[in-house]
N, C-alpha and C positions, 0 to 999 in steps of 0.2 A: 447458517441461516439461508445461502444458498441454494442449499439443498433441499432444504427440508421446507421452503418458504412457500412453493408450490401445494403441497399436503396442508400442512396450515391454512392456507387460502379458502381452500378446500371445506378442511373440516370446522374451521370455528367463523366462515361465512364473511372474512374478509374483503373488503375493496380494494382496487389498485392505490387508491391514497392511504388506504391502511396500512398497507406494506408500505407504500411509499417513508411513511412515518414512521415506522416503527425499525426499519432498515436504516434511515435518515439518522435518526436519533442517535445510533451506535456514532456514524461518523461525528457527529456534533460533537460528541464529548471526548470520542478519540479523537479529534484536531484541537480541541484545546487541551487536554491533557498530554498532547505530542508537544505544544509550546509552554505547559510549564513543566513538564518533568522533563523533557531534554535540556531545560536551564538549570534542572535541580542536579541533571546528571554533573554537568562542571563544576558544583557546590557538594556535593554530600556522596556520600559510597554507595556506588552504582550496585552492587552485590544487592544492598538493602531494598532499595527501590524496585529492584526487578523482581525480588522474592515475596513482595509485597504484592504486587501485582498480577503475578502467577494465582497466589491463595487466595486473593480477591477473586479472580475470574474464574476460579475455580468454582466458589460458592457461586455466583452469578447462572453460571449453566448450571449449576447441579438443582438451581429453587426453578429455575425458569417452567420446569413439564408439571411445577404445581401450582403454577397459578394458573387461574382462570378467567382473569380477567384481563382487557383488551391494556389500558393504562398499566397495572401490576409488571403486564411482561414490558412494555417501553421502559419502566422504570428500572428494571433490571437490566434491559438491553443498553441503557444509556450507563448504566454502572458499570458493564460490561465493558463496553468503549473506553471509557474514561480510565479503568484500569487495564487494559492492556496497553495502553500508550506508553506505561513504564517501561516499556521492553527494547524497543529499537536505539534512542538516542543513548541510552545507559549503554546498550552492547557495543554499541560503533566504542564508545568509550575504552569498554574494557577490552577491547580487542585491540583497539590501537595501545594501549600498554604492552599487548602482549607480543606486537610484532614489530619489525623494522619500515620504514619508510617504504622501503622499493617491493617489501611482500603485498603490500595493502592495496593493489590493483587485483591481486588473488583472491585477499579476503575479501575483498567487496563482493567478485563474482563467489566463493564460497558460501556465504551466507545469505543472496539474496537466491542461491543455488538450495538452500538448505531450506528459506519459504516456501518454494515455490514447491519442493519435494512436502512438505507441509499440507499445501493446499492440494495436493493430487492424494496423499493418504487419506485428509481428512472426505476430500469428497466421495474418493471411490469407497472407502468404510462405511459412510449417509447414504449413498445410494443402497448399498448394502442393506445398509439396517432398515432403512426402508423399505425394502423387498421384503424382510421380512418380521418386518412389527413396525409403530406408529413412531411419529416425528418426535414424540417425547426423548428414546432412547437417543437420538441425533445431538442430542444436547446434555445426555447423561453419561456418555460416555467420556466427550472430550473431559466432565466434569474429573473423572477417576485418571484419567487420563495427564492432567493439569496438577495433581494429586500427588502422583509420581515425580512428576520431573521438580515440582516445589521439594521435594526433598532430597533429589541429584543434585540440585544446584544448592540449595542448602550446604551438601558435606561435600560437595567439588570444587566449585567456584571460587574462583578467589578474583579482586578486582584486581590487583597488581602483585607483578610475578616477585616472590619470594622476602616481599614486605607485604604480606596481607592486611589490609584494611587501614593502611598507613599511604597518602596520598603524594606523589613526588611535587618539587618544588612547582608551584603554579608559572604554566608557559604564557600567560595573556599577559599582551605587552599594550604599551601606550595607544594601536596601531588599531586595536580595535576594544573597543569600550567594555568593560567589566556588564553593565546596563546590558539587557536584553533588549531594551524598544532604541537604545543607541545605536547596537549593533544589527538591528535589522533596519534602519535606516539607509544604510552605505545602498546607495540604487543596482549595486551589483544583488545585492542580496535580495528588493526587493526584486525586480526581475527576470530572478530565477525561481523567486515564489510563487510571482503570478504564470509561470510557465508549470511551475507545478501544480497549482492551483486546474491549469485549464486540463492537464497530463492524468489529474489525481482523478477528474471527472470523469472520464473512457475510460480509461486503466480501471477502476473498482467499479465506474457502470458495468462494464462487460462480466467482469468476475462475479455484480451480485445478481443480474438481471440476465446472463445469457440461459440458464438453464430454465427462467420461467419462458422466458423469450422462446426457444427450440419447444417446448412442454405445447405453448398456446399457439403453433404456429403447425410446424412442415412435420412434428415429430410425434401428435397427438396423444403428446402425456408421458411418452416414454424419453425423456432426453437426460434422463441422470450420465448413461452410457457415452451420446456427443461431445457432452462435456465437462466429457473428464479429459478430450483435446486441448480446453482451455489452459488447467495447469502443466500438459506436457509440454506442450508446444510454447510456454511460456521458459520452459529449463532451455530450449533450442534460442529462445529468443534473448537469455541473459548470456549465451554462448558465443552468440551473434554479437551482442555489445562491448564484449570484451575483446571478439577478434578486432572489431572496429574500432576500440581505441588503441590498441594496440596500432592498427592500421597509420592511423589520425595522428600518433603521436603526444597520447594522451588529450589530445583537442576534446572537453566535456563538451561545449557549445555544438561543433561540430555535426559529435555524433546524435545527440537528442535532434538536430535541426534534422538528419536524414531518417533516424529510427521514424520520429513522427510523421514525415511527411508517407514513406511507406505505408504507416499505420493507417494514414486519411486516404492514401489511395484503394486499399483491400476492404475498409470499410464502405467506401461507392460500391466497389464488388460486390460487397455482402449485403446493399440496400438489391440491387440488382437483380440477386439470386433470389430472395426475399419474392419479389416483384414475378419473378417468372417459377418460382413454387420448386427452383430446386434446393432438395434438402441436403445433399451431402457437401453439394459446394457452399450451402450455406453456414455448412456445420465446419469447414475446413477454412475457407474464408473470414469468419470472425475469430478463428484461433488463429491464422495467422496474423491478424489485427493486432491481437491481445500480447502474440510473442513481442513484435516490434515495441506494442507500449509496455512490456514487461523487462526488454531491454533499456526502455529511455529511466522507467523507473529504477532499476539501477543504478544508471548512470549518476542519478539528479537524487538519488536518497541514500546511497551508498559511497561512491567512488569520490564525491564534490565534498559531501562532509567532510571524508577522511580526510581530506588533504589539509582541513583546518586544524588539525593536531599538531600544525608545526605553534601554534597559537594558543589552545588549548582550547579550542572553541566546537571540538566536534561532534560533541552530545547537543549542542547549544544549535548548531547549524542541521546538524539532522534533525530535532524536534521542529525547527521551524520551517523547513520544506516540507516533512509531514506532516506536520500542520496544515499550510498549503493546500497538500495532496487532500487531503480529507474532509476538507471543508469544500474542496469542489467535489467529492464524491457524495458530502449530502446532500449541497446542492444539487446532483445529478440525481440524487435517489429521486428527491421530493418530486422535480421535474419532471421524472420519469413515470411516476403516478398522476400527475395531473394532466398531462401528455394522451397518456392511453385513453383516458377519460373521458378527451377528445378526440386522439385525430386513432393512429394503428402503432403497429412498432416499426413500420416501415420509416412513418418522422421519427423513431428513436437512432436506426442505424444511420441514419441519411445527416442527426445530429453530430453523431458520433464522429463521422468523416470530417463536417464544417468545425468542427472543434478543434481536431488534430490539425489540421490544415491551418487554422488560426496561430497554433500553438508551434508550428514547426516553423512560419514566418515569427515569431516575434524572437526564437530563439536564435533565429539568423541575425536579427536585427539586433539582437544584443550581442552577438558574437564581432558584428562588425561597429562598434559603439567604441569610443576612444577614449572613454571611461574607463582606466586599468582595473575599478571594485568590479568591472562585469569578468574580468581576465585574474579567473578564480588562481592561479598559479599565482601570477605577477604580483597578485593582492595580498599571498598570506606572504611571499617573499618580502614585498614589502612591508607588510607590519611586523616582520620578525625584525 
């Protein structure tokens, strides 16, 4: 949608609140469908859920290039959301079966390594296809595409190794509540949501807005090529977070309180560049933004769940940080269209900064809180 959202605008005479909404809508229903299918991930066979998901959003892109009308494609775009949400908290799941405690600082950065390789194929293929035919095939592709891999994981996948589809003895102990609205009570959990929350807002602003942004600005329509910086320079930035915990000593708090504050600093830069009309520092500038929250969003959706496996809680803990995350990025969409409407996109990057900056103090402030639920180690130790 990224990509092709510019063309769209375009050809069927959309407004910046129209995208706004129709962009918005996908996160709406992927934030809620992030907090109940990573609760279903701890109840039911994660294999099933994710296969489910896949062939749903298969069909979803493959009908979207034939409708034609404005509501037809939200309602698909919102079905769309809503099932791919089945995919993350279900995977942290089966992944933590598959490996040992001290591997799972790897697979975090592994698989959020494997996104982010995701979103650089899919973009540089849209810009592609756009060069040489219409925004439709941008969406009928992934469709054949999604097609495929539902039937690798069909006859690959297994949820747990060498007892397939047979679940080991449940790890949730008295320490943290079988309840979902229990367990996102504990104030460590809720504020690390509301950090995701503010994180989920920049982080998916920038991935869905920086290409119309470069298009309507310094790049005059040609910005498919800028940013495709966004997802590389995001693989250097989840590179970056795992040196840093590494560094930290596994400190999550830590290192999200410095990735972010980076992130709010290179985004003033990028309001900056914006302001005095240079385009390549503008175009280098908000990717390096995007790496630092590309790092923090690892940390905070990846590395913090998994650690709740000692518990069995880590499909459950990952749905509800993406949750979080995605409920402030429709919040950002929506904003982001009403915004334009008003003022330029200079208050959008200028947002961006005061956001991060918000968010890089509240994570200190939770780092130094003598509440042991915020001291996400201390915590599953002790409800084990």
């Amino acid at each position: 949608m990224a990509i092709a959202l510019p063309a769209m605008e375009q050809e069927l005479g959309w407004n910046p609140t129209m995208a706004g909404i129709i962009t918005g809508v996908f996160f709406w229903f992927y934030a809620v469908g992030q907090l109940i299918n990573g609760y279903l991930g701890d109840q039911v066979d994660c294999k099933r859920i994710v296969l489910f998901g896949l062939i749903a959003s298969c069909v979803a892109n493959g009908l979207l290039p034939f409708v034609n009308t404005f509501w037809a494609m939200v309602l698909l775009w919102a079905m769309n959301g809503y099932v791919q949400s089945t995919g993350w908290g279900p995977i942290l799941k089966i992944a933590s079966h598959w490996t040992e405690e001290h591997e799972r600082a790897q697979v975090a950065g592994f698989l959020a390594t494997s996104g982010i390789a995701g979103f650089f194929a899919s973009w540089a293929i849209s810009g592609g296809i756009l060069l040489v035919t219409s925004w439709h095939w941008v969406f009928a592709f992934p469709a054949i595409v999604l097609g495929c891999i539902s039937i690798l994981w069909s006859l690959q996948v297994e949820s747990y190794p060498n007892t397939a589809h047979q679940a080991p003895p449940a790890k949730d102990s008295g320490g943290l509540k079988t309840n979902m609205l229990e367990f996102i009570k504990y104030p460590g959990v809720l504020g690390l949501g509301l950090v995701s929350f503010l994180q989920g807002m920049i982080r998916n602003g920038i991935i869905l807005w920086t290409p119309t942004l470069l298009a309507h600005t310094l790049f005059d329509g040609t910005a498919a090529i800028p940013s495709l910086l966004i997802p590389l320079f995001g693989l250097v930035g989840i590179g970056i977070s795992t040196r840093l915990l590494s560094r930290l000593k596994g400190n999550d708090q830590a290192a999200i309180t410095i990735l972010l504050a980076l992130a709010g600093i290179l985004a003033l830069v990028s309001a900056k560049a914006l302001k005095w009309e240079q385009a390549l520092l503008l175009a280098f500038t908000i990717a390096s933004c995007a790496a630092f929250m590309e790092g923090a969003n690892t940390v905070l959706l990846t590395s913090i769940p998994l650690k709740f496996a000692r518990v069995g809680k880590q499909s459950t803990m990952a749905g509800f940080l993406d949750f979080a995350s995605y409920m402030g990025a429709a919040f950002m969409s929506i904003f982001t269209g009403i915004i334009l409407e008003r003022w330029n996109w200079n208050a959008i990057v200028v947002s961006w900064a005061i956001v991060c900056i918000i968010a890089s103090i509240l994570t200190w402030l939770l780092a130094r809180t003598k509440d042991t639920a915020v001291q996400t180690n201390d915590w599953t130790r002790r409800a084990v």
